[in-house]
C-alpha positions in Angstrom: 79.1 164.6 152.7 82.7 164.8 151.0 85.7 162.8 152.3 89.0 163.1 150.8 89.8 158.9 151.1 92.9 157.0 151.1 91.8 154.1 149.0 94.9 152.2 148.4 98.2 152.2 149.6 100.6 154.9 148.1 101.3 159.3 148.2 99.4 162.3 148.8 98.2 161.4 144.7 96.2 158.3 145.7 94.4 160.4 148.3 90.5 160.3 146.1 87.7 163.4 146.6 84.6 161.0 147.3 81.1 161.5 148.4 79.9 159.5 151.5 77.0 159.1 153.9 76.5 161.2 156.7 78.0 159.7 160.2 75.3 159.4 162.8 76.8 160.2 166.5 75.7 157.5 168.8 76.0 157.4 172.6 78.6 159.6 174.0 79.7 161.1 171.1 79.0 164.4 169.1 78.6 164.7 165.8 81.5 167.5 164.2 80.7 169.7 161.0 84.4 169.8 160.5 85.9 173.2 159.6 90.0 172.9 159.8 92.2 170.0 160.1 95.7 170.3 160.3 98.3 167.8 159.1 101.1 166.2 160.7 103.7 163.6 160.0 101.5 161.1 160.5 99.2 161.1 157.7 101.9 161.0 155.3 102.9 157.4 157.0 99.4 156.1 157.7 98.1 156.8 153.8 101.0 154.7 152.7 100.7 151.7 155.3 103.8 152.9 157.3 102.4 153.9 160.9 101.6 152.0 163.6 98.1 151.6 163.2 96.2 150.4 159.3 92.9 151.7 159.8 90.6 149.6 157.4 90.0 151.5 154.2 88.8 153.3 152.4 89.7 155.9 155.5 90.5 159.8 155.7 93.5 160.9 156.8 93.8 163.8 159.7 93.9 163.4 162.9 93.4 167.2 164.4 90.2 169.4 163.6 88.5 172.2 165.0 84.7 172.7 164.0 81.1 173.0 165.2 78.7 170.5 167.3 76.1 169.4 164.7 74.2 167.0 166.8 75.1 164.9 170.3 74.0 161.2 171.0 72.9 160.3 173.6 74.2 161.1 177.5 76.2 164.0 176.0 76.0 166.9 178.7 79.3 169.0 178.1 78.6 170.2 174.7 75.5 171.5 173.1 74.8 171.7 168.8 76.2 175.3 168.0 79.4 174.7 170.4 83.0 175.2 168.6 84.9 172.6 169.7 88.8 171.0 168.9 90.4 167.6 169.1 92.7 164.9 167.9 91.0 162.0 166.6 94.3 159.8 165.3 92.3 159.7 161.7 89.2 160.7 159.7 89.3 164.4 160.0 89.7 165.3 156.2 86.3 164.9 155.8 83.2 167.7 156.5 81.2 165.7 159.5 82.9 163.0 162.1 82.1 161.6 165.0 83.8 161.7 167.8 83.9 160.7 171.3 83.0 163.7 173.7 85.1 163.1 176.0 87.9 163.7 173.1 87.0 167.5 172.4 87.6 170.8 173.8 85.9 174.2 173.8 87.6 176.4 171.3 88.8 179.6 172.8 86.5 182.8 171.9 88.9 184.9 169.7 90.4 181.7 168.4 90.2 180.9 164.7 89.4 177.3 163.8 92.9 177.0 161.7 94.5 177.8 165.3 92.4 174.9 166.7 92.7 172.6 164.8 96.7 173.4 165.2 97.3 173.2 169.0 96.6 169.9 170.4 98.5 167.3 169.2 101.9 168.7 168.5 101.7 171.0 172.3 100.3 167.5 173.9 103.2 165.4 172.2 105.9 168.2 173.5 105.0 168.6 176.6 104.3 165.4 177.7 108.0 164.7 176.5 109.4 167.6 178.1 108.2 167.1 181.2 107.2 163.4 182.1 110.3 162.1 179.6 112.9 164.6 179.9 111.9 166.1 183.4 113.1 169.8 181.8 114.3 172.0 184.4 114.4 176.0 184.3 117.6 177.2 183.6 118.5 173.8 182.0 119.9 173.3 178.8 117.1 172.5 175.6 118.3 171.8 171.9 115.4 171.1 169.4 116.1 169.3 166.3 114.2 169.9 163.2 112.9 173.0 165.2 110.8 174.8 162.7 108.2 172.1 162.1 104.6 171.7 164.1 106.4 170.1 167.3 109.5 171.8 166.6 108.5 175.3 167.2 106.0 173.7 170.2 109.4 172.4 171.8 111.1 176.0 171.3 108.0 177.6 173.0 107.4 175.4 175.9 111.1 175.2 176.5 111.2 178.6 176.8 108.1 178.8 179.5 109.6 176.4 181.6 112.7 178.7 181.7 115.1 176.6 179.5 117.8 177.7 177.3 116.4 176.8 174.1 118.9 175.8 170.9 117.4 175.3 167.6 118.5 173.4 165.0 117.1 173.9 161.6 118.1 173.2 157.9 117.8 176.7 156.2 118.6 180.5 157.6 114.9 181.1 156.7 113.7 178.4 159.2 116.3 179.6 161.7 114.7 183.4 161.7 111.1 181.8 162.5 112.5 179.9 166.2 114.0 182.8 167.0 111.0 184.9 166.7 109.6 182.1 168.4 111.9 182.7 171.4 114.8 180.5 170.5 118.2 181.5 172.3 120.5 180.7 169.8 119.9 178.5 166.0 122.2 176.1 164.0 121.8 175.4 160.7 122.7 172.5 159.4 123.2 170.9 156.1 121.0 168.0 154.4 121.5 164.3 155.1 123.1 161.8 154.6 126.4 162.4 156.3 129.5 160.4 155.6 132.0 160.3 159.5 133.8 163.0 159.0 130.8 165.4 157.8 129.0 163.5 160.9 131.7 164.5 163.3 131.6 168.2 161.9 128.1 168.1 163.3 128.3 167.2 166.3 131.0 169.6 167.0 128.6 172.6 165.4 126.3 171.4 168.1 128.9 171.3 171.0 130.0 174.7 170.1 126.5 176.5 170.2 125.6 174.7 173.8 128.7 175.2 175.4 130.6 173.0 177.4 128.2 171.4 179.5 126.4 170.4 176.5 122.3 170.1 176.5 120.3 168.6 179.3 117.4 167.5 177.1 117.6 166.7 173.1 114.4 166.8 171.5 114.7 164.8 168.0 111.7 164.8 165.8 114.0 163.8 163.0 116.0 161.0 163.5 117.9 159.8 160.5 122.0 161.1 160.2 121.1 164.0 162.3 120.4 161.7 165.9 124.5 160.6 166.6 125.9 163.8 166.0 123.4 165.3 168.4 123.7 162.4 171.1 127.5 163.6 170.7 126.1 167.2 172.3 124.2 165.5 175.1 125.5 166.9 178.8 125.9 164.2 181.5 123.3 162.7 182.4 121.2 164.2 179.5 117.4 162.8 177.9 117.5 162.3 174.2 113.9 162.2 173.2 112.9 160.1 170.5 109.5 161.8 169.2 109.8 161.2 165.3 111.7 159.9 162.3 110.7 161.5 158.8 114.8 161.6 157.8 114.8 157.9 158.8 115.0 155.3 161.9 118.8 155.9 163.4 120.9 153.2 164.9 122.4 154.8 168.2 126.0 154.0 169.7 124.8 152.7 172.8 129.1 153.4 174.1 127.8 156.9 174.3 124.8 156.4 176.2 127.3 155.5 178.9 130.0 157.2 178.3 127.4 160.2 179.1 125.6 158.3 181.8 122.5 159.5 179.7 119.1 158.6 179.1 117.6 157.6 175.3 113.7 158.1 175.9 110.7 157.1 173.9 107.6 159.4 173.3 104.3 157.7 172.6 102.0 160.5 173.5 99.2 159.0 172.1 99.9 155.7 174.2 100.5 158.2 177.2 97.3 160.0 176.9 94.9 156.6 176.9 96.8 155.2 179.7 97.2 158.3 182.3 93.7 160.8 180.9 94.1 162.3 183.7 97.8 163.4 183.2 96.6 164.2 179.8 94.1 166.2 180.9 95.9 168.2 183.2 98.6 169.2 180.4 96.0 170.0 178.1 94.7 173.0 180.5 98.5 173.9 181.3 98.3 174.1 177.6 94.9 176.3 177.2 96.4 178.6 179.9 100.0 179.4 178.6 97.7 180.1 174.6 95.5 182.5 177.0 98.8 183.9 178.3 99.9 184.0 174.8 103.2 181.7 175.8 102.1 179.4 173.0 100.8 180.2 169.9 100.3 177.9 166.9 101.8 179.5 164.0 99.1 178.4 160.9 101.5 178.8 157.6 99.9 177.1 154.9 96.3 177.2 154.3 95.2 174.8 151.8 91.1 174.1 149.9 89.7 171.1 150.9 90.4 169.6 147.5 93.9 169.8 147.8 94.5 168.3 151.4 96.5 166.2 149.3 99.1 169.0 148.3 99.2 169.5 152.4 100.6 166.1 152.9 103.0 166.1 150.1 104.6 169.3 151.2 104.9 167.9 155.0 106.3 164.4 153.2 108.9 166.7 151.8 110.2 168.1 154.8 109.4 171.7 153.8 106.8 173.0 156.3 107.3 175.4 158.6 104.7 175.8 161.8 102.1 173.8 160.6 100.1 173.2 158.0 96.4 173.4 157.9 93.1 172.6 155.2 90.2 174.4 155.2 87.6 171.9 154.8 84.4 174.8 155.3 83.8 177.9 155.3 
């Protein structure tokens, strides 16, 4: 089978179109002719050594896919060869068969494509597991979403916005800005390009004060970080949750005055960590999640479609902060 591999260190150009031997599923797992897999944020950091985990290489990058049950190892009941079936698997799925762990796929909708599929879970998992166990969202509370156009961004504006928040996002262009509000956004900001020196800091932070009001917003949802994080902390309403989800602008250093000058909360959000320690909490998100995509409260918005043999091209355009909704390659047919 193909593999697009990550054989050293280094950019999306390192990334090498190689042909491997077939995975054999073993007990309890199934083995995936992989269709779609969508890229995050992640696999620009793991392919150049900068996430959390170093899988041994050579590896392939991808950690969402949507395809079709090829064969099942042994003590496999829930799935059957011919099934379509989605998942996150961390890494490994820019390649055209994986195995995986049953217990780590779903049944794809019937009406669904495979690009949708493979969009869904790990960005709607990450976001709601952060708006709900992290920031405890409320209806009728207050929700501003950095970075809001991206894969989680636009997850953050939906979800807020079927829990019954008020939903604020913040984006860098007017194009971006149009996309959350078809996405239900309340009201957008637009904001200019990091770094900031104080005083364009300052500026800012009052942008964000003036579009959510005086209270200011009851949950911050920052899969940015960088310059952008202060300013926004700035906005938060007493007693606020800053979630930290993400950092592709850079790792911030926080004022920790303002944490209790607010009285506020600065929260971490490991879904990955989350999901292996509470399944069962995972689980039950992931059917509020198939639910509100039946309802059609959620919908993955697939932007870029790319050919197998330019996954690459995927992860340099997410590397440059230019995505909107997410980005997707079509590895069959």
């Amino acid at each position: 089978m193909r593999a697009l591999l990550s054989m050293a260190p280094g950019g999306p150009e390192t990334l090498s179109l190689e042909t491997i031997a077939d995975p054999v599923a073993g007990k309890g797992q199934v083995l995936v002719a992989v269709k779609a897999c969508s890229i995050n944020y992640p696999d620009v950091l793991i392919i150049e050594d900068k996430y959390q985990f170093r899988p041994q290489r050579p590896f392939a990058p991808g950690g969402e896919i949507a395809g079709v049950v090829e064969a099942i190892g042994e003590g496999v009941t829930t799935l059957k060869p011919g099934d379509r079936v989605l998942g996150t698997i961390g890494h490994g799925g820019l390649v055209e068969k994986v195995v995986v762990d049953a217990a780590r796929l779903y049944r794809l909708p019937e009406g669904r494509s495979f690009e949708e599929g493979s969009a869904l879970l790990l960005t709607y998992a990450t976001t709601i597991h952060a708006l709900l166990d992290r920031g405890h969202l409320a209806e009728g509370q207050t929700l501003l979403v950095l970075g809001a156009a991206g894969g989680v961004g636009l997850a953050a504006v939906e979800l807020g916005k079927a829990f019954g928040a008020r939903v604020i996002a913040a984006v860098s262009s007017e194009e971006k800005a149009a996309v959350c509000r078809a996405a239900g956004a309340d009201d957008t900001i637009v904001y200019g390009r990091a770094p900031f020196d104080k005083e364009q800091s300052k500026a800012l932070a009052e942008q964000f004060k003036a579009a959510l009001g005086p209270n200011g917003a009851d949950v911050i949802y920052d899969p940015v970080g960088g310059d952008y994080a202060e300013p926004a902390l700035r906005s938060i309403a007493w007693e606020g949750r800053y979630l930290v989800v993400g950092f592709p602008a850079g790792i911030p250093r926080l004022p920790l005055n303002l944490t209790l000058l607010k009285s506020c909360d600065v929260c971490g959000v490991f879904w990955g960590a989350f999901a292996a320690r509470d399944p069962q909490a995972n689980q039950d998100h992931v059917e509020r999640l198939f639910r509100l995509w039946k309802d059609g409260a959620i919908n993955p918005r697939v932007t870029d479609v790319f050919a197998f043999a330019d996954g690459g091209k995927a992860i340099a355009k997410m590397a440059a902060r230019e995505a909107i909704g997410k980005l997707v390659v079509r590895v069959a047919e």
